[in-house]
C-alpha positions in Angstrom: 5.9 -14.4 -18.0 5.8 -16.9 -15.3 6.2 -15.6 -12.0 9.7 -16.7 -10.6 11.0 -14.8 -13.8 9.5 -11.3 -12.6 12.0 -8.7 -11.6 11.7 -7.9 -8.1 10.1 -5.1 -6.9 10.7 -2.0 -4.2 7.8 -0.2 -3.3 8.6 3.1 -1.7 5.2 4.9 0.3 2.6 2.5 1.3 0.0 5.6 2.1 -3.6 6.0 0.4 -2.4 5.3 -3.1 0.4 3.4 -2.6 -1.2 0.3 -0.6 -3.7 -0.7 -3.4 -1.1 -0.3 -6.1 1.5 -2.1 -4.0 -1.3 -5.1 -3.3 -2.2 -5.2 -7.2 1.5 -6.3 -7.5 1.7 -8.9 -5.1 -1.2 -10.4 -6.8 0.0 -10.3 -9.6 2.8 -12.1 -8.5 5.5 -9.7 -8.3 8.0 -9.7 -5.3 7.6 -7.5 -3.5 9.5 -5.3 -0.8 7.6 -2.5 1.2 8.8 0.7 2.6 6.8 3.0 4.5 8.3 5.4 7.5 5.3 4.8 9.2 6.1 0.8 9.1 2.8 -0.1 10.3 0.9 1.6 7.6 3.3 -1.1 5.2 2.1 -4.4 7.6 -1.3 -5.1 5.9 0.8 -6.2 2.7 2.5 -9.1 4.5 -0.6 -11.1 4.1 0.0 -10.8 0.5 3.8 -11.8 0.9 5.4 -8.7 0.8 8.2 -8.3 2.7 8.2 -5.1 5.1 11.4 -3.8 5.2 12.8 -2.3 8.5 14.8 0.7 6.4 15.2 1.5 2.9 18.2 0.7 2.3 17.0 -2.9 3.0 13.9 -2.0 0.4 15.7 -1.7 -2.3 19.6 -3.4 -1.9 18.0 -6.2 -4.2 15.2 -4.4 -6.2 15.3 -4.5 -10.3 12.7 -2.0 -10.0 11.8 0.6 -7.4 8.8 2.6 -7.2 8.3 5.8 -5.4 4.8 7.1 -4.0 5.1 10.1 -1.9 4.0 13.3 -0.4 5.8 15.5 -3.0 8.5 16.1 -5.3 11.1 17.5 -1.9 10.3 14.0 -0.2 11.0 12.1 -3.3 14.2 14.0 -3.9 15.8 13.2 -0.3 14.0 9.4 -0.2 16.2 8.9 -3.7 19.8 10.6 -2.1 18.8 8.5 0.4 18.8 5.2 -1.6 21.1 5.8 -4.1 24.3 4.0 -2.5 22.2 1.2 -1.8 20.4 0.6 -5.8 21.9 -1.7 -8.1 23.6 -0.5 -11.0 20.8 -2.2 -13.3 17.9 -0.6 -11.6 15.5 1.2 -12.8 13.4 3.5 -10.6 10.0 4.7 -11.0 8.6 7.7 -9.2 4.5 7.4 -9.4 4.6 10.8 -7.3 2.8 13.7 -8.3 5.6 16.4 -8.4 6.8 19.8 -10.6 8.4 19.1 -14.1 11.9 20.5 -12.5 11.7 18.5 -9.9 11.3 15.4 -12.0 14.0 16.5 -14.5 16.7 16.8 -11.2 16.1 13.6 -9.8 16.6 12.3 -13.4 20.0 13.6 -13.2 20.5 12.4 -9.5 20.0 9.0 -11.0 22.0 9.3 -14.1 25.0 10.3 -12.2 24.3 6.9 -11.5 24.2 5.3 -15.1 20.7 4.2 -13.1 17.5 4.7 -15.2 14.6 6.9 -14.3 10.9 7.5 -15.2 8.7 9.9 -13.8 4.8 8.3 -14.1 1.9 9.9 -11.9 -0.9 8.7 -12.6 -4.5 9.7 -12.2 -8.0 7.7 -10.7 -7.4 7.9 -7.4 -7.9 5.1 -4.7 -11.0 3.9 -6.8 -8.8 3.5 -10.2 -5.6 2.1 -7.9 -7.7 -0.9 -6.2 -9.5 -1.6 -9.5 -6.0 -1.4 -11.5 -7.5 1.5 -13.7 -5.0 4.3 -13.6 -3.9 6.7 -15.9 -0.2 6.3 -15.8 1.4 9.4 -17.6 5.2 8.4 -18.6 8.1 10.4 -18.8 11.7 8.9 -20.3 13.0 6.9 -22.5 11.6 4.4 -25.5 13.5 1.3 -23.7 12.9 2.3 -19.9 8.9 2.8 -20.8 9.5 -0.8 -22.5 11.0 -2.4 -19.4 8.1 -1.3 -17.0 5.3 -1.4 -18.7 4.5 -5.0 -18.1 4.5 -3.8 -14.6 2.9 -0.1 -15.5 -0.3 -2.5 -16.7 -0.8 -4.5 -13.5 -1.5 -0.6 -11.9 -3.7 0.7 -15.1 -2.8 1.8 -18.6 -0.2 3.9 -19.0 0.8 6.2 -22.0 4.3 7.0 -22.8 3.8 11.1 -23.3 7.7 12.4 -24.0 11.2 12.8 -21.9 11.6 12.9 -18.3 10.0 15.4 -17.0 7.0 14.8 -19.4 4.7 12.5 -17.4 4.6 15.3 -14.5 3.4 17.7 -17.3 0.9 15.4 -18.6 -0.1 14.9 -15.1 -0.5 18.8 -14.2 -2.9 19.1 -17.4 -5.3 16.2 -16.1 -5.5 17.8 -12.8 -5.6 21.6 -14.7 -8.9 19.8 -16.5 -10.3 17.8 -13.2 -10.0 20.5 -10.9 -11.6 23.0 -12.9 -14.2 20.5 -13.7 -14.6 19.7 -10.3 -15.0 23.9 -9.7 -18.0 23.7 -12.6 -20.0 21.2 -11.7 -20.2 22.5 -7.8 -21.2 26.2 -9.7 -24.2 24.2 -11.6 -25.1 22.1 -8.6 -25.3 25.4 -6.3 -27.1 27.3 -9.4 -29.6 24.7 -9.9 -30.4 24.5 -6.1 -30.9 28.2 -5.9 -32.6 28.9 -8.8 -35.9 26.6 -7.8 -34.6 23.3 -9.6 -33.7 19.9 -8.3 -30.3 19.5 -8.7 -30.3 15.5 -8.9 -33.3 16.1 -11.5 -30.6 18.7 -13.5 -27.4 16.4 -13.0 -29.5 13.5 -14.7 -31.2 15.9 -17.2 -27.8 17.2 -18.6 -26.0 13.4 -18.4 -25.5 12.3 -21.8 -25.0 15.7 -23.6 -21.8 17.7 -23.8 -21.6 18.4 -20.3 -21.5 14.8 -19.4 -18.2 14.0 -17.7 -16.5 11.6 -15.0 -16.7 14.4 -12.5 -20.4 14.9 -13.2 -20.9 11.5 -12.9 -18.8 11.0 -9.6 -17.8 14.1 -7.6 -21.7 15.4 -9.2 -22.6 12.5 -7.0 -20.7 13.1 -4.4 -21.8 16.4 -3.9 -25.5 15.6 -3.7 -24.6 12.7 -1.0 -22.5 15.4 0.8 -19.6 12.4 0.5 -16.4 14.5 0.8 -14.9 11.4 2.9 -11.2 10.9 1.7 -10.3 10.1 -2.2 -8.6 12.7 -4.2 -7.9 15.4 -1.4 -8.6 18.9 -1.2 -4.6 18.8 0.0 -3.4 16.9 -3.8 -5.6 19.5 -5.5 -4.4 22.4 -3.8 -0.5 21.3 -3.9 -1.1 19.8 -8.0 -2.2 23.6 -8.3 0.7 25.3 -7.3 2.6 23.4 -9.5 0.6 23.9 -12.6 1.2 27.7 -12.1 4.6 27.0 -11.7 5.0 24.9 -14.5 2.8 27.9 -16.4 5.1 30.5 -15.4 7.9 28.6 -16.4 6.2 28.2 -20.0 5.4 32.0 -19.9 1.5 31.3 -20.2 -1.1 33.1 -18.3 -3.8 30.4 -17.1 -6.8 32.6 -15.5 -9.4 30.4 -14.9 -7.1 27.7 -13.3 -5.9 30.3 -11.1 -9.1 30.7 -9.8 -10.0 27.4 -9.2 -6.2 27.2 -7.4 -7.3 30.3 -4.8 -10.7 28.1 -4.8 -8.5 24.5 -3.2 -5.6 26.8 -1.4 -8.7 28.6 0.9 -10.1 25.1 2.0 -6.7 24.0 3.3 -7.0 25.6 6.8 -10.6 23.8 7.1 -10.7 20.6 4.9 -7.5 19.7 3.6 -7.9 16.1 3.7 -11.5 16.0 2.5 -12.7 14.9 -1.1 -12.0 17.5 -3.4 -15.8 17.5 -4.0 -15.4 19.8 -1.5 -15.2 22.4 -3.6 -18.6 22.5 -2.8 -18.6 24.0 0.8 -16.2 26.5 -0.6 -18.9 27.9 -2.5 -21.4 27.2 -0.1 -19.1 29.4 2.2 -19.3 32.3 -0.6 -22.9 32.4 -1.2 -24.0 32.5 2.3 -27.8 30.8 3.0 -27.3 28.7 -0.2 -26.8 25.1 1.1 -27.1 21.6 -2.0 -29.6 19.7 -0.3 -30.5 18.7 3.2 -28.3 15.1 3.8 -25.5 15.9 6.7 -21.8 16.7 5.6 -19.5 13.1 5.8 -15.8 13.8 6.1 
């Protein structure tokens, strides 16, 4: 498609995830209007041609296609009653949020009081997978919305069209059910190997390869024996996905016991490390099994 025929795009929450997967888009040749309510955090896209918008309502007035990336599912609620007198009646809005299944499902309605279409699509990869335009973008809606954006959903990564609204932020609570716990494991083995007399880099690279080999072996595993728990997927995202998958557990009538665990694990590190790695798992441990420490390198935050 050649570029003056792209629909135009508002991107709403230029933050940690938002500015690589809002840059990715301007590259690709997409207009491009930014929102941020921190402006300045929004500024580095100018020099992509982006135009920084002074309020929302100016954001999105001409957007075919607005995208929301924000804090949680309250904040995307109020930023969409904010915007909906000013979105055109063919718009179709796109919240890349990680928030509960309900709250997906209401701001659905919000919009289709509207007539104005809605998906729900977090995604998963973190900064790494956003500035590389790897994400896993997990859909929720309909056959012909998915259609519409998913020349733009490829841009950001590949996305997977997994049911109704609602179903993307369920998809998206099972990745993080399976890379938090995974996350919790992989500290366990790393502390085990260092107290029990072995080398844990020696283990991590003994056991890569066989059954246990994983992304989170092969990064946060990393991670852990750099003592790297400087800023990608926060302790803070883990903690708050968490909550909501025991929510969304409740509300199935399952009992999940080992997530629950590893939800206590990310909801104690808040207080202390909220916006570190969530390879910080770690330290929680560490904090447990007092006089066990993973190596000797000093902690980076």
């Amino acid at each position: 498609m050649k570029t003056d025929m792209l629909p135009r795009i508002a991107f709403v929450g230029i933050g940690l995830m938002g500015l690589p997967m809002a840059s990715r888009l301007l590259r690709a040749g997409y207009p491009l209007s930014a929102w941020n309510r921190t402006k300045e955090k929004a500024l580095p896209l100018t020099e992509l041609g982006a135009d920084v918008a002074d309020s929302l309502k100016e954001a999105v007035a001409s957007a075919d296609i607005v995208i929301t990336m924000l804090e949680a599912g309250p904040i995307v609620k109020r930023v969409v009653q904010d915007m909906l007198p000013s979105l055109k009646a063919s718009a179709l809005v796109i919240d890349m949020s990680s928030t509960r299944q309900s709250e997906a499902k209401e701001v659905a309605g919000l919009l289709a009081s509207r007539q104005i279409a809605f998906l729900d699509a977090p995604v998963s990869g973190g900064v790494v997978g956003a500035e590389a335009g790897t994400l896993a973008i997990m859909v929720g809606g309909s056959e012909d919305d998915f259609k519409r954006a998913e020349p733009v959903f490829k841009v950001m990564g590949r996305p997977t069209l997994v049911g109704p609204n609602g179903a993307g932020q369920v998809a998206k609570l099972c990745n993080q059910l399976i890379v938090g716990g995974t996350v919790a494991i992989v500290a366990e083995a790393m502390l085990l190997a260092e107290a029990g007399g072995a080398d844990p880099a020696a283990m991590r690279a003994a056991i890569r390869g066989g059954f246990a080999e994983s992304r989170i072996l092969e990064v946060h595993g990393q991670r852990m024996l750099d003592r790297n728990f400087k800023p990608g997927g926060q302790i803070k995202s883990q903690a708050k996905d968490h909550v909501n998958i025991m929510a969304a557990a409740e509300d199935a009538g399952l009992q999940l016991p080992l997530t629950a665990l590893v939800a206590d694990l990310f909801d104690g590190l808040l207080a202390t490390h909220e916006s570190a790695d969530q390879a910080a798992a770690l330290l929680a441990l560490e904090e447990l099994n007092k006089g066990i420490r993973l190596g000797e390198k000093p902690d980076q935050f």
